[in-house]
N, C-alpha and C positions, 0 to 999 in steps of 0.2 A: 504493500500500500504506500501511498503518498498525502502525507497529510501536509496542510495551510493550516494556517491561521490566518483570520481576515477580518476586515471592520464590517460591519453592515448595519446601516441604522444608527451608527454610534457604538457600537456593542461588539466586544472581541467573538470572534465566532468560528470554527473548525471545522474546516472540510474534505474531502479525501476528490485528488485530483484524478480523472481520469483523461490522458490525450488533453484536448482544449476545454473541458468540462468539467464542475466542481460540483459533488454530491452536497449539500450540507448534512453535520451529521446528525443535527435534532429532525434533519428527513428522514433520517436513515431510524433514530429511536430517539422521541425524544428525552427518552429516562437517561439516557447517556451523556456523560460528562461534557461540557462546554471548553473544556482545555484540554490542550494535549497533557500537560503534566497530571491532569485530574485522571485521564484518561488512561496516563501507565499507572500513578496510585493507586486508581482502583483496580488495577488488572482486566481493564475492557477493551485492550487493545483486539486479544482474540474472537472477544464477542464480538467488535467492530467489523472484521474480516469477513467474521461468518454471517451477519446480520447483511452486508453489502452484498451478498453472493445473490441475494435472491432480491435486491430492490430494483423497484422496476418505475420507481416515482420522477421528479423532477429535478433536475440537474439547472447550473448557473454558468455564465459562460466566463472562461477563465480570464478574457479578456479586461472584461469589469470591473475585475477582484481588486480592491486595495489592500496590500500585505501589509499585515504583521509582523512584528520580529515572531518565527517562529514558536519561541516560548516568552513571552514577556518577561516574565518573572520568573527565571527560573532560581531551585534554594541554593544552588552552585555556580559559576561560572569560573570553571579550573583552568587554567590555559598551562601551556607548557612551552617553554622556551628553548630555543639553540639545537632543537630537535632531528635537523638533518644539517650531517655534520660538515657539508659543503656552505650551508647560512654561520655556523658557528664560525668555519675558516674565515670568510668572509669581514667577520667584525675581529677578525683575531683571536678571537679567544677558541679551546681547547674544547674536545669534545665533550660532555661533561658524562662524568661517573654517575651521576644520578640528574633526576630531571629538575629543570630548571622550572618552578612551581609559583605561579602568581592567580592575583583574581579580578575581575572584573566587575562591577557591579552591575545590577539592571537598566541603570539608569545613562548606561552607555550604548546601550543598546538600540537599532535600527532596523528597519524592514529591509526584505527586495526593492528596489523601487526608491526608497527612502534615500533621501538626501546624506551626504558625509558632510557635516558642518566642520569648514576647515575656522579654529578660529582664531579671533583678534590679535593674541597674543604670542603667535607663531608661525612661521613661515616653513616649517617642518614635518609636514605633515605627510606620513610614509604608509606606504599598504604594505600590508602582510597576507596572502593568500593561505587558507587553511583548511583543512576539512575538521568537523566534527563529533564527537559519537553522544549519544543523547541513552543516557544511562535507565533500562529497564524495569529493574528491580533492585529492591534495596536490598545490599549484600557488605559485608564486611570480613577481611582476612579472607578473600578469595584469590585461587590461585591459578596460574597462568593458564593452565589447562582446562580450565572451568568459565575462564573471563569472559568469552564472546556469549554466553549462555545469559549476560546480564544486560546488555546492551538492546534498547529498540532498535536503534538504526541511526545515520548518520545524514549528515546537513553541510552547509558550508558558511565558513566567516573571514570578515576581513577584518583582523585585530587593526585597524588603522591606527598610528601611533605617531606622539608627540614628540620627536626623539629630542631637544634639546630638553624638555619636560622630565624624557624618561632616566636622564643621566641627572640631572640636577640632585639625585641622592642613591644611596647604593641599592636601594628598592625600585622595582620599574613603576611601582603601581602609577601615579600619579600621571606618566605619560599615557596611558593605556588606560584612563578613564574617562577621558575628555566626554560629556554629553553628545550624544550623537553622532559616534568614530566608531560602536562595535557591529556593523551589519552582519546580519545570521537569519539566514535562508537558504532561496525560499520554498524546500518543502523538508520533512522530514521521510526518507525514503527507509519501510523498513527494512531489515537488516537481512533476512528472507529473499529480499530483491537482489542481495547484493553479493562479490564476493567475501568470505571472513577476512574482518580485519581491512575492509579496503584492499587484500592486497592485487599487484599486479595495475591499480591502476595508478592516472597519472593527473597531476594538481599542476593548472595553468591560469597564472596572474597577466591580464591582459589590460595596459592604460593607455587607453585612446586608441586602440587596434591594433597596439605594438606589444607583441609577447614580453613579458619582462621576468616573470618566474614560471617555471616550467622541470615537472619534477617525477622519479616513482617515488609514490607512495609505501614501496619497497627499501627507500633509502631511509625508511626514520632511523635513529637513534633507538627507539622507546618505542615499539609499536602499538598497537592496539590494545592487545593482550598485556605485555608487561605495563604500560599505564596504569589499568583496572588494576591491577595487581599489588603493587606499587602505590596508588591511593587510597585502598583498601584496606593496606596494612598500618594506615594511620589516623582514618576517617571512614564512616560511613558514609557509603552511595547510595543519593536515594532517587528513586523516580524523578523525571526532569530536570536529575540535572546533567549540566552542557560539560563535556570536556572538549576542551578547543586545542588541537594536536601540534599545535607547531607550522613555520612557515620555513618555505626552502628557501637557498641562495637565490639571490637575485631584486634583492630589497633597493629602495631607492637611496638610502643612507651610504649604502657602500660602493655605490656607482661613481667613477670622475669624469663630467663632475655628480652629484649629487643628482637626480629628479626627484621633486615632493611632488604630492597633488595638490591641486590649487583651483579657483572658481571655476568652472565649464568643461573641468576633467570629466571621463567617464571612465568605470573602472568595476573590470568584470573578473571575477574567480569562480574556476569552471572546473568539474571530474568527472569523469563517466561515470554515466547510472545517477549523476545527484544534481545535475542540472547544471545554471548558470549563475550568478547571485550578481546583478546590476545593480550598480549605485553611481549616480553623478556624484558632484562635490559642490557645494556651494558654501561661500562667506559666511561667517558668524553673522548676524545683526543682531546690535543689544539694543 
């Protein structure tokens, strides 16, 4: 399946996409959860599957849709840093022995479609191309062999980041929360659809029609599996939340000279099986 998230009326609302056409899923039942994270909490993702199988009702056209960040709210937003060790060479630094571990908050967060507010106070404003895995069931002390068993399925994000921001102290967080820099879309494809672990396929950062990062998803550091792993053995994982896997070489910080994104950019991150996640860039206005 492929699920949205989407406005309608006002009102955040989820849908399962098929081809150019969006089920809603209070058509589909309306007893059924209105979020996706409500939707792995209560473990209705499988009733959802089997309930679609036989709906024969009315569908909306995908055209229309205005996205959602795929999960608004979600309780985690894990990201992982220096993950493929050609971006680590890239800024210098070493591949690391364990994974480089930050967070994001909700409030950075953006749709497909949605705007990248580059702002006032920065002329640095860099893409990170990413895919990510959107955690199924809540598990903790799970081990590598067991990991992909807990995962719904995977999405795509653009950490966009503040780089003079993120250096101004030895924590990145502050570069990496800027109000409307984290785009995460736009669907959630399950995990069923896809191969385990992403692997084999391939992550492409495109600004303004010029390839700029371009990668397998074979090359992480930290893959799939050891992630879950790895964050389990020091936190519980619970339904909706985001782990965001790392960006490959080819970022705009490390380019001579330099390319940031700036007002009238447009700028896509794309992998087989998960779509495409479009986002222009426009100025702050305060």
């Amino acid at each position: 399946m492929r699920l949205i998230t989407y406005s309608q009326d006002g009102t955040a609302q989820i849908g399962v996409r098929q081809n150019d056409r969006v089920i809603p899923v209070a058509n589909i039942d309306v007893d059924l959860p209105t979020s996706i994270r409500q939707l792995l909490a209560e473990d209705k993702l499988s009733l959802l599957a089997e309930k679609l199988e036989n709906y024969q009702g009315e569908s909306i056209e995908l055209a229309g849709i205005k996205f959602l960040p795929l999960i608004p709210e979600p309780g985690k937003i894990i990201c992982i840093g220096r993950n493929y060790a050609a971006h680590a060479a890239e800024g210098g630094a070493a591949v690391p022995d364990y994974p480089e571990i930050f967070y994001r908050g909700s409030t950075s967060l953006i749709a497909h479609e949605a705007p990248i507010i580059a702002p006032q106070c920065s002329d640095k404003l860099d893409y990170e191309g990413e895919f990510v895995f959107v955690v199924g069931k809540t598990c903790r002390h799970v081990s590598e062999a067991d990991a992909l068993d807990y995962i719904a399925g995977y999405s795509l994000f653009n950490d966009a980041t503040l780089r003079d921001y993120q250096r101004f102290s030895s924590q990145w967080t502050i570069g990496k929360n800027f109000d409307d820099t984290g785009a995460f879309g736009p669907e959630l494809v399950t995990s069923d659809e896809l191969p385990e672990g992403m692997a084999g396929q391939t992550l492409t950062t495109t600004l303004n029609g010029q390839i700029m990062q371009s990668a397998s998803i074979d090359d992480l550091v930290f893959p799939v599996c050891s992630l879950v792993a790895i964050l389990s053995e020091c936190m519980t994982l619970e339904p909706g939340d985001v782990v965001v896997t790392g960006t490959p070489a080819g970022v705009g910080y490390a380019r001579k000279p330099p390319i940031w994104m700036k007002a009238g950019d447009t700028i896509e991150i794309a992998v087989e099986g998960l779509g495409k996640l479009t986002n222009k860039v426009e100025d702050e206005v305060i």
